[in-house]
N, C-alpha and C positions, 0 to 999 in steps of 0.2 A: 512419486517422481524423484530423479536424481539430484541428489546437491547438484547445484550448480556453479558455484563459487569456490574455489579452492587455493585457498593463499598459504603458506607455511613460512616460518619464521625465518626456517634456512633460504627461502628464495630472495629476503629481504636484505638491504646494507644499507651503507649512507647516504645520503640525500644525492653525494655526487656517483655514487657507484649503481644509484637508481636509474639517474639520468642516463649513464652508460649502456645498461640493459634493458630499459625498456622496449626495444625494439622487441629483442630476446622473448624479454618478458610478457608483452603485447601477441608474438607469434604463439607464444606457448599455453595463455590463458583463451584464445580464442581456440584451440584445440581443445581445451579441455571441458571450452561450451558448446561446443557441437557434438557432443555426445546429447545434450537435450533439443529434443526439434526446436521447441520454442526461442531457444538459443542462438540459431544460427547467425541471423543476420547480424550481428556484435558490434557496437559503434566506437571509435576510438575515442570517443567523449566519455563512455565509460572507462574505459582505464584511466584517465585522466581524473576522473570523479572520485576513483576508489584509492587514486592516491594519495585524496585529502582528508582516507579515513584510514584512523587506523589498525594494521592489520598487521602491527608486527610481536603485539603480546602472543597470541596464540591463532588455532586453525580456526579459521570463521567459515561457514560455511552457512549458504539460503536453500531452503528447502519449501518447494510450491506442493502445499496438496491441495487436492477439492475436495470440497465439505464431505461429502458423501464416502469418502474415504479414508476419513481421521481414524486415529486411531484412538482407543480408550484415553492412552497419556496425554494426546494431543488434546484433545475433548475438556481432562481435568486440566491441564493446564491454563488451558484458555480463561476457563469457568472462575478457576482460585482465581487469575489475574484480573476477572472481570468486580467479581466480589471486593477484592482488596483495592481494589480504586474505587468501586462509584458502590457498593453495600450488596446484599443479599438479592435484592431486588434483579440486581443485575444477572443473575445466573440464566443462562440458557438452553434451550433443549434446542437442540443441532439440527434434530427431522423437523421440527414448526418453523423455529424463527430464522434459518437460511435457507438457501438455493441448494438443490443438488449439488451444481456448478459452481456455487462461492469460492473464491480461490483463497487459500492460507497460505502466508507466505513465515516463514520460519524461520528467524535468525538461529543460527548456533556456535556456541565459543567448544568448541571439540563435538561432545553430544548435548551438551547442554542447553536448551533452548532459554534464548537472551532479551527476547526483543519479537514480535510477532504485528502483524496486522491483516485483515482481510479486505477481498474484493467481492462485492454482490452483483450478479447481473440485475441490473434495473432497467425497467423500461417505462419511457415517460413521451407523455404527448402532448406536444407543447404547440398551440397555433396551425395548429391542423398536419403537422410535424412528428412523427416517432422517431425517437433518440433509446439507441443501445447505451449504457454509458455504465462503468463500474464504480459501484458505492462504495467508498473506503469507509470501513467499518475497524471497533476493535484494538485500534490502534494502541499498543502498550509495549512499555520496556519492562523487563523483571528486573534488569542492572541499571538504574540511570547514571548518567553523564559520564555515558563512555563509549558513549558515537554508535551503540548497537542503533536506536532508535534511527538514525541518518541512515544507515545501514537497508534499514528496512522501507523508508520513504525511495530509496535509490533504487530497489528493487519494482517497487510500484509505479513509479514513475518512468523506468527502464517498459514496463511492463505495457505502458502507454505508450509510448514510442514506439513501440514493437507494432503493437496492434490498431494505433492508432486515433483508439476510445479515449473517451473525455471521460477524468476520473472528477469523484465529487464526494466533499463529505463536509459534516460539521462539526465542531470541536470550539472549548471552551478553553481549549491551552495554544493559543492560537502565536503567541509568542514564541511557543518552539517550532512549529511546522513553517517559520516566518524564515527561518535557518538552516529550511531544505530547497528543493527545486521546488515543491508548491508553492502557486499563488493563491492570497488569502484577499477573501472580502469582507467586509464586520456587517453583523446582521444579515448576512446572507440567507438565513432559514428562514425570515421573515417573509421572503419570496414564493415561499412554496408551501401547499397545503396538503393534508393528508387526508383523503377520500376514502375512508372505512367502505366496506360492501352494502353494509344498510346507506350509504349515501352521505352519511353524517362528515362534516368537516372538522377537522382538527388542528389548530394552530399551534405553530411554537415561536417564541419571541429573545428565544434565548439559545445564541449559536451564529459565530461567523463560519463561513464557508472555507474552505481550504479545498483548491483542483489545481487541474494540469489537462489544459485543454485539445481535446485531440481535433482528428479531420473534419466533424462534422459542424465544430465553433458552437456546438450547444451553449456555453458559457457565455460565449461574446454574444449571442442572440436575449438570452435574458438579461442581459446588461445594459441593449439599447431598446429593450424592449420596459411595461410596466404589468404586463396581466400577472398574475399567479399562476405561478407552477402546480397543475394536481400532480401528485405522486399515489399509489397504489398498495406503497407500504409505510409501515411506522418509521418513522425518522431514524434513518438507520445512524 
């Protein structure tokens, strides 16, 4: 799929000469997203958003792929980044442990990939209830504290909005995801159990939850509710 994000240094000025062209700049950035279908609909809350990150060192650009369509580099990259945070253990084989369908989302500082995270389709049946909802997985900067990592929550989050889906994931750095559009709930993994195919359950007791709840309020339903969540896959 196409960048879809395209900022250059020459587009940008001073704070007041922002404020100027932003119209400009607003008409000119929503053309340059509708060249991707999933792009069309463009909210001006976005521009707004992107102009509290920043994008005037160099060209940034988000790049969506599905799993199925990574590329070798994309593949190693992912891998090295998963190794060099959480150990060896972490490495992945792309045909077992995702969805055809899992969307990567790719930050980039020119070609350089900065900042990456994924979406898995999950599907979960809660109270007699089936919920679509995308599993944020993966979540990693290669450059920390320099807003790519925002970058990439903005994109996912965009992505929910778009579509509608209630995103859901858990994390143990729950202090930086505190500093995006996600909302975060502590021990949220608590709630939900993992039902292997032999039947066997699986508990995890360590992991707050970080979403962005879409149309169907899956979120706000297990909030005022107290059964356990089955899930169908490993704690993504």
């Amino acid at each position: 799929m196409a960048d879809i994000f395209k900022i250059s240094r020459d587009e940008w000025r001073s704070p007041e000469e922002m404020r100027q062209e932003e119209a400009k700049a607003l008409k000119q950035f929503k053309k340059e997203l509708t060249t991707v279908k999933e792009f069309k609909n463009i909210e001006s809350w976005k521009f707004k958003k992107l102009l509290d990150l920043d994008f005037t060192k160099k060209n940034i650009t988000i790049q969506i792929t599905k799993n199925k369509d990574l590329t070798t580099l994309q593949k190693t990259t992912i891998n090295k980044a998963r190794i060099s945070n959480w150990g060896k253990s972490a490495k992945k084989d792309f045909k077992k442990d995702y969805e055809p369908n899992t969307l990567w989302f790719f930050v980039k500082d020119k070609k350089k990939i900065v900042s990456f995270g994924g979406l898995r389709p999950i599907k979960i049946k809660y109270l007699n209830k089936t919920y679509n909802i995308g599993g944020i997985c993966s979540t990693i900067s290669l450059e920390k504290k320099k807003g790519y990592g925002k970058i990439m929550v903005l994109a996912l989050v965009d992505y929910s909005k778009r579509t509608k889906n209630t995103l859901l994931g858990f994390t143990e750095q729950t202090s930086f995801f505190k500093k995006t559009d996600l909302e975060t709930k502590k021990d949220f993994v608590k709630r939900f159990v993992w039902i292997k195919p032999n039947g066997e359950k699986i508990y995890d007791d360590d992991g707050d939850g970080i979403y962005f709840e879409g149309k169907d309020k899956f979120i706000s339903r297990v909030l005022k509710t107290k059964s356990m969540v089955p899930i169908n896959v490993e704690y993504w």
